[in-house]
N, CA, C and O atoms as a GROMACS GRO file, in nm:
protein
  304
    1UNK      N    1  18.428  -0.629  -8.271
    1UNK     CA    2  18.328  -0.654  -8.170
    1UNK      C    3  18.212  -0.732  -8.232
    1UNK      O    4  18.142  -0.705  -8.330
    2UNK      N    5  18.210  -0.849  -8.137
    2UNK     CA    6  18.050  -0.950  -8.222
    2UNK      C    7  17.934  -0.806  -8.243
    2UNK      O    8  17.891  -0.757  -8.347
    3UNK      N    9  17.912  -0.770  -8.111
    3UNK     CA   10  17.801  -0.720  -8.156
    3UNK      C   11  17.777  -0.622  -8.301
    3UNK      O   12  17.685  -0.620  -8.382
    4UNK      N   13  17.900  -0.547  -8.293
    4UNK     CA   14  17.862  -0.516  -8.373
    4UNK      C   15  17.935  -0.539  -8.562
    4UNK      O   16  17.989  -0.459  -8.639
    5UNK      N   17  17.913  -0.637  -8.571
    5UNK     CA   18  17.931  -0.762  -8.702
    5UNK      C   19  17.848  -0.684  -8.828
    5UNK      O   20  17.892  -0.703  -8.941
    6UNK      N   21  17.737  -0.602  -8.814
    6UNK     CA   22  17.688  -0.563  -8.916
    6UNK      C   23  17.732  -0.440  -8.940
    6UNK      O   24  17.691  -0.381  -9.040
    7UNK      N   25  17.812  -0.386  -8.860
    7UNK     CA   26  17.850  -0.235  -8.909
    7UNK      C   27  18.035  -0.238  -8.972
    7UNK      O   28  18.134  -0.253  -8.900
    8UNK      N   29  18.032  -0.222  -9.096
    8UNK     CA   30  18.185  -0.181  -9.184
    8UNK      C   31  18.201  -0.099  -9.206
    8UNK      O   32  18.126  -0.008  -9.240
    9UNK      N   33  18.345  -0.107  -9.188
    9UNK     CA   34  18.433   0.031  -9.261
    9UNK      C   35  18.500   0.005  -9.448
    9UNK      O   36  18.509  -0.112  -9.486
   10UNK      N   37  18.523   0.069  -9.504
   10UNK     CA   38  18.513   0.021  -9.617
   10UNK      C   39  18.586   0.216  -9.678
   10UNK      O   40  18.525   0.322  -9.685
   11UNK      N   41  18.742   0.182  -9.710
   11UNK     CA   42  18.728   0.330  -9.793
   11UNK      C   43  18.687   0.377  -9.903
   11UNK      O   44  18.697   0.484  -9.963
   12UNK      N   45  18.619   0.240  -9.927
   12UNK     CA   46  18.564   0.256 -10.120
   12UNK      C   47  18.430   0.275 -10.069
   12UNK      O   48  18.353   0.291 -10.163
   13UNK      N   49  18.364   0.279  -9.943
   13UNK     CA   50  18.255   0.277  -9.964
   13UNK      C   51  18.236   0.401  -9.894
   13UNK      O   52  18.319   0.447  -9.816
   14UNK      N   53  18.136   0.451  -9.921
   14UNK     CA   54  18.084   0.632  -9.879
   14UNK      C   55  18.190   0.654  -9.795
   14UNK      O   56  18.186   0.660  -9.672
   15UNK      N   57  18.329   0.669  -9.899
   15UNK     CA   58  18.415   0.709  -9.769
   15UNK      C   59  18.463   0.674  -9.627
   15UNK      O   60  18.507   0.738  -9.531
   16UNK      N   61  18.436   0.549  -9.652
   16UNK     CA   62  18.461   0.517  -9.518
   16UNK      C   63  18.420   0.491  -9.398
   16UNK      O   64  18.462   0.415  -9.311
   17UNK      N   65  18.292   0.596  -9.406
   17UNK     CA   66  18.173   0.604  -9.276
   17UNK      C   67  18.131   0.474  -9.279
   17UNK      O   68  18.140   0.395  -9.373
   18UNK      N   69  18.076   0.453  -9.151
   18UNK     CA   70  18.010   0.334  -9.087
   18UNK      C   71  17.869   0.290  -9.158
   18UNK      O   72  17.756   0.338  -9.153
   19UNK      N   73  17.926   0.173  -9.231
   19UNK     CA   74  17.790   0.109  -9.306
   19UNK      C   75  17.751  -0.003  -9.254
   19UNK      O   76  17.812  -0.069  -9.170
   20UNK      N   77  17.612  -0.034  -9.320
   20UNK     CA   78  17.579  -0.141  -9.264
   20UNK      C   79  17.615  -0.238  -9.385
   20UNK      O   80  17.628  -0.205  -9.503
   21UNK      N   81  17.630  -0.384  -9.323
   21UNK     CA   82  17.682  -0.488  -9.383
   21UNK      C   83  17.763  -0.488  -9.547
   21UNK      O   84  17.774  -0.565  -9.643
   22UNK      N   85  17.812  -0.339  -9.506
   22UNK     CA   86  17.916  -0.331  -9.692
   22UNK      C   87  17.843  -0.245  -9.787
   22UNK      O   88  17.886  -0.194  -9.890
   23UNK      N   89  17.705  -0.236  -9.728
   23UNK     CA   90  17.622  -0.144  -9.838
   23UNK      C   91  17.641  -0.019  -9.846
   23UNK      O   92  17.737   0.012  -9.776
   24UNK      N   93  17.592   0.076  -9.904
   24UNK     CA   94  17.610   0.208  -9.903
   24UNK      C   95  17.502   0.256  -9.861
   24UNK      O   96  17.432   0.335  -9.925
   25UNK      N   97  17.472   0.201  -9.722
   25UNK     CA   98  17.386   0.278  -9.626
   25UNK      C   99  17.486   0.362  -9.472
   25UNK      O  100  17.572   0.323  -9.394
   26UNK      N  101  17.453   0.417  -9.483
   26UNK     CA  102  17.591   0.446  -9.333
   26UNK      C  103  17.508   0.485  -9.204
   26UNK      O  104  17.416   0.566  -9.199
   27UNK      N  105  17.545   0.433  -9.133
   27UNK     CA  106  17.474   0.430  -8.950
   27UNK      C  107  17.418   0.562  -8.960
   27UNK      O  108  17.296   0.568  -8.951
   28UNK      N  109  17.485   0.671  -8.979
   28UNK     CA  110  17.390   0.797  -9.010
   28UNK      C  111  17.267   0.850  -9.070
   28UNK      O  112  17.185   0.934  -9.033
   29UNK      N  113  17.280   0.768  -9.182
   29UNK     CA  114  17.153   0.799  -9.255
   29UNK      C  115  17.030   0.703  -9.156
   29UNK      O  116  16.919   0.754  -9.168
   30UNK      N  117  17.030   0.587  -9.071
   30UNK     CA  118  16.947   0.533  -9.031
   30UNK      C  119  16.925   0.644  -8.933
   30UNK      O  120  16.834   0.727  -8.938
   31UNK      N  121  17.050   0.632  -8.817
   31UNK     CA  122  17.002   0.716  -8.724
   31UNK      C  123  16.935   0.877  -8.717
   31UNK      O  124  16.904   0.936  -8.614
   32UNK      N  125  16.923   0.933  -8.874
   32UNK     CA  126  16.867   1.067  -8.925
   32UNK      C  127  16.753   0.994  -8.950
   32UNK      O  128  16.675   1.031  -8.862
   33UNK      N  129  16.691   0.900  -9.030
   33UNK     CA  130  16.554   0.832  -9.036
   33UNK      C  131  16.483   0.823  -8.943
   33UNK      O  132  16.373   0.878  -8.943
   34UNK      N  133  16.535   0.740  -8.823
   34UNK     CA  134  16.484   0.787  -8.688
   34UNK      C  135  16.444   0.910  -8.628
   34UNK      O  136  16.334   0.956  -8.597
   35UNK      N  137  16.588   0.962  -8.617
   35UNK     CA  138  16.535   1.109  -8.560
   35UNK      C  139  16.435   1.148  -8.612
   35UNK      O  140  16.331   1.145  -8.546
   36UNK      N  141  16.434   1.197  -8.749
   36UNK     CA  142  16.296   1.248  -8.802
   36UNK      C  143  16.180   1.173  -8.832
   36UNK      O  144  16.107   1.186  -8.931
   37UNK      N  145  16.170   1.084  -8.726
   37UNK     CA  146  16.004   1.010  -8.694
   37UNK      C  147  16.030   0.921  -8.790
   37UNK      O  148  15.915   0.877  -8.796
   38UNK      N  149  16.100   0.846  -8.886
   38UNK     CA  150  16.056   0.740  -8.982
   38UNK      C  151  16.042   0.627  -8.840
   38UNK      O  152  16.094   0.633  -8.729
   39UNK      N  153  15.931   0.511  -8.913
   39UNK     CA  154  15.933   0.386  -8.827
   39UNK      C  155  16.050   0.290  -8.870
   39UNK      O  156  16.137   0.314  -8.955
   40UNK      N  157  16.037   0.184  -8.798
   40UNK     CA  158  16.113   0.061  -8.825
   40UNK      C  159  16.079   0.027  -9.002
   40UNK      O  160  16.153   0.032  -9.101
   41UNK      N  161  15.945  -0.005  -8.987
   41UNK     CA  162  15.874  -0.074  -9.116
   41UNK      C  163  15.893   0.035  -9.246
   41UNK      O  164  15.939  -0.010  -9.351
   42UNK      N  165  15.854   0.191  -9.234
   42UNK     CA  166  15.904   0.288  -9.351
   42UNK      C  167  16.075   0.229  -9.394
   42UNK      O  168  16.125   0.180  -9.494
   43UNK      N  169  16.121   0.263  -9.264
   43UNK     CA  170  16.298   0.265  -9.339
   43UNK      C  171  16.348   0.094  -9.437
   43UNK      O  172  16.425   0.074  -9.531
   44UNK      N  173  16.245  -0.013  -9.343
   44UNK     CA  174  16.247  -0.145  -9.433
   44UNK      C  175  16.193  -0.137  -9.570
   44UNK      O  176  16.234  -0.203  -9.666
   45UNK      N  177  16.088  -0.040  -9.572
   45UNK     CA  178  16.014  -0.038  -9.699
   45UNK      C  179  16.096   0.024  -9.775
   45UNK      O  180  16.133  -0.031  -9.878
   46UNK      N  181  16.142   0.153  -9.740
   46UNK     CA  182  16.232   0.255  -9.846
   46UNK      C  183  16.390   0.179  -9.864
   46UNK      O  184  16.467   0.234  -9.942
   47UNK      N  185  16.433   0.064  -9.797
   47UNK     CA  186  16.582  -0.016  -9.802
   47UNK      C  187  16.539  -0.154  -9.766
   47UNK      O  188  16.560  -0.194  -9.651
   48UNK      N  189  16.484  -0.228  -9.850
   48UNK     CA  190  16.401  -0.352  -9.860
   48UNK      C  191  16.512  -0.446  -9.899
   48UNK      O  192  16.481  -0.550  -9.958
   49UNK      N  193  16.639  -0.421  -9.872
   49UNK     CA  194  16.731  -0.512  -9.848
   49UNK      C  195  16.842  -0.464  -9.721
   49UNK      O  196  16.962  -0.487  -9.707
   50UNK      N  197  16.763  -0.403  -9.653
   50UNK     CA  198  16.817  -0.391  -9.506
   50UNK      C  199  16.722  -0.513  -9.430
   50UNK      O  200  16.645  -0.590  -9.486
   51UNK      N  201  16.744  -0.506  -9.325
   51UNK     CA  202  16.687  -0.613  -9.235
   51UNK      C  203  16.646  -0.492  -9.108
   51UNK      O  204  16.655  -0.371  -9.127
   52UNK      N  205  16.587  -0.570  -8.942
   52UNK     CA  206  16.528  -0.507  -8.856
   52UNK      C  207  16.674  -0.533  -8.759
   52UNK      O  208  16.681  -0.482  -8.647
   53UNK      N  209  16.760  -0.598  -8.802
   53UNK     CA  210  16.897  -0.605  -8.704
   53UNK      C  211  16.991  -0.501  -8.782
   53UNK      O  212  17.088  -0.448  -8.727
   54UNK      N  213  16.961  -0.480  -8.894
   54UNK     CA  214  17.031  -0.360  -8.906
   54UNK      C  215  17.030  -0.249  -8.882
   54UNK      O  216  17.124  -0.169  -8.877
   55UNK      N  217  16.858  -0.227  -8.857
   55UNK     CA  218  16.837  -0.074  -8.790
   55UNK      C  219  16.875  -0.110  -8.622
   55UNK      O  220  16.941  -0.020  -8.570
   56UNK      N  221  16.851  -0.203  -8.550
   56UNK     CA  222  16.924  -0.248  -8.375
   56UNK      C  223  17.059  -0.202  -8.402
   56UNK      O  224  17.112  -0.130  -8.318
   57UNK      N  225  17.121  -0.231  -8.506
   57UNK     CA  226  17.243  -0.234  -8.515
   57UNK      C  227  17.315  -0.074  -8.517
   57UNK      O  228  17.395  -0.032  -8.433
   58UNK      N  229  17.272  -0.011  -8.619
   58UNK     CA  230  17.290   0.114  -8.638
   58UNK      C  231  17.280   0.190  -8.496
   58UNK      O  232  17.377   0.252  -8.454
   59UNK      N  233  17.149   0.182  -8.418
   59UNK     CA  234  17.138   0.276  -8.323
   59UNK      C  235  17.214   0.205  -8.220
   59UNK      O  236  17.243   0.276  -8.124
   60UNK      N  237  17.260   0.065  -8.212
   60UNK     CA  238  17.351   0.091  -8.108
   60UNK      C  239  17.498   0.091  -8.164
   60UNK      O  240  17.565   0.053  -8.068
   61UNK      N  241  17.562   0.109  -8.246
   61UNK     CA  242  17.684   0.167  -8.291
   61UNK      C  243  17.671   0.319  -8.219
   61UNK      O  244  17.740   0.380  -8.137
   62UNK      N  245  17.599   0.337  -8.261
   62UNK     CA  246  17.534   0.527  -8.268
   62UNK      C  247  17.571   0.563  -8.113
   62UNK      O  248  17.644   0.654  -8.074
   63UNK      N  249  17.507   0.477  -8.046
   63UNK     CA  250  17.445   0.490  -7.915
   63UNK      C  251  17.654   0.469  -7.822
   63UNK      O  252  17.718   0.536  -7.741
   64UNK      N  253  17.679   0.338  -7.900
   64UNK     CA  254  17.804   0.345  -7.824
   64UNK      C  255  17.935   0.442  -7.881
   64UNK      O  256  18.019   0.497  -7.808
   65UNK      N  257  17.931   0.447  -7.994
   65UNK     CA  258  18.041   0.538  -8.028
   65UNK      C  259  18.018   0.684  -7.981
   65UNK      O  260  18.116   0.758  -7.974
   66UNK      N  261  17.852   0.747  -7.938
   66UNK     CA  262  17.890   0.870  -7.872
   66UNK      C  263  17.893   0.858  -7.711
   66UNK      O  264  17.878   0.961  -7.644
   67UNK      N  265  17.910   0.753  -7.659
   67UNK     CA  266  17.993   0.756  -7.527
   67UNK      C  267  18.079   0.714  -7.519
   67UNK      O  268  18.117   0.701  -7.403
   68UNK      N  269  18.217   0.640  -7.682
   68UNK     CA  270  18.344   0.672  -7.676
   68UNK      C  271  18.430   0.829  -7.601
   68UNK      O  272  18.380   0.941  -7.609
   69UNK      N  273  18.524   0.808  -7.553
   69UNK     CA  274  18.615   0.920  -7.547
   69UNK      C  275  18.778   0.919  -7.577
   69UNK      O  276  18.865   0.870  -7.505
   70UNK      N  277  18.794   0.975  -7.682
   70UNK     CA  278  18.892   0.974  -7.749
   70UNK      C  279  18.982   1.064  -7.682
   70UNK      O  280  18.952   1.180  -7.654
   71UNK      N  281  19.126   0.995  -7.649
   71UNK     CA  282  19.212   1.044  -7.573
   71UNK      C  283  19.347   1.107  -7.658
   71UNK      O  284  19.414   1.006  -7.678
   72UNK      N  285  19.425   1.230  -7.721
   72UNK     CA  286  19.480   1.276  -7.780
   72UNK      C  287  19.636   1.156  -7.700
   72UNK      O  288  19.638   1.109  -7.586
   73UNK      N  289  19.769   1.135  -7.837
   73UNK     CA  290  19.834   1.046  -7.785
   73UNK      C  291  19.946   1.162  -7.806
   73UNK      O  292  19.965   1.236  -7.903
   74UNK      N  293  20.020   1.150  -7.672
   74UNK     CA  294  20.154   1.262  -7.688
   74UNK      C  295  20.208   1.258  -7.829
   74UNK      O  296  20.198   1.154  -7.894
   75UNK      N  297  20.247   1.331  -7.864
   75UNK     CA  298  20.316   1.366  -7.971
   75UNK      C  299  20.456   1.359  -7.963
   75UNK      O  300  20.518   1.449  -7.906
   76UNK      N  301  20.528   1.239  -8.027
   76UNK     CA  302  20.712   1.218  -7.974
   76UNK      C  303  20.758   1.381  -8.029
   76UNK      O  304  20.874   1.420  -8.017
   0.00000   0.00000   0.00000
């Protein structure tokens, strides 16, 4: 999906979880920064080689993968 171009999967990287652009940041740790009140500009300051499309990016991965619904596939 274009949009979301900055978020990888990677099994060498933290396991796999959803990172941003290959780094070993994972959509989680942004979207926990958020939750607990960090701003835009803190989380740039504390990952000063993230960008402000990577935090857009993160919360809408976030935002769309929890209104995925995963459908169990019969079992032959």
């Amino acid at each position: 999906m274009a949009e979301f171009e900055r978020i990888t999967f990677d099994p060498q990287v933290m396991g796999g979880k959803p990172c941003l652009r290959g780094m070993r940041v994972t959509v989680g740790t942004i979207v926990g920064l958020i939750a607990s009140g960090a701003t835009d500009e803190e989380i740039l300051a504390d990952y000063p080689y993230l960008e402000a499309a990577d935090i857009t990016a993160a919360l809408s991965y976030a935002a769309w993968r929890s209104e995925e619904i995963e459908i169990p596939l019969p079992q032959p």
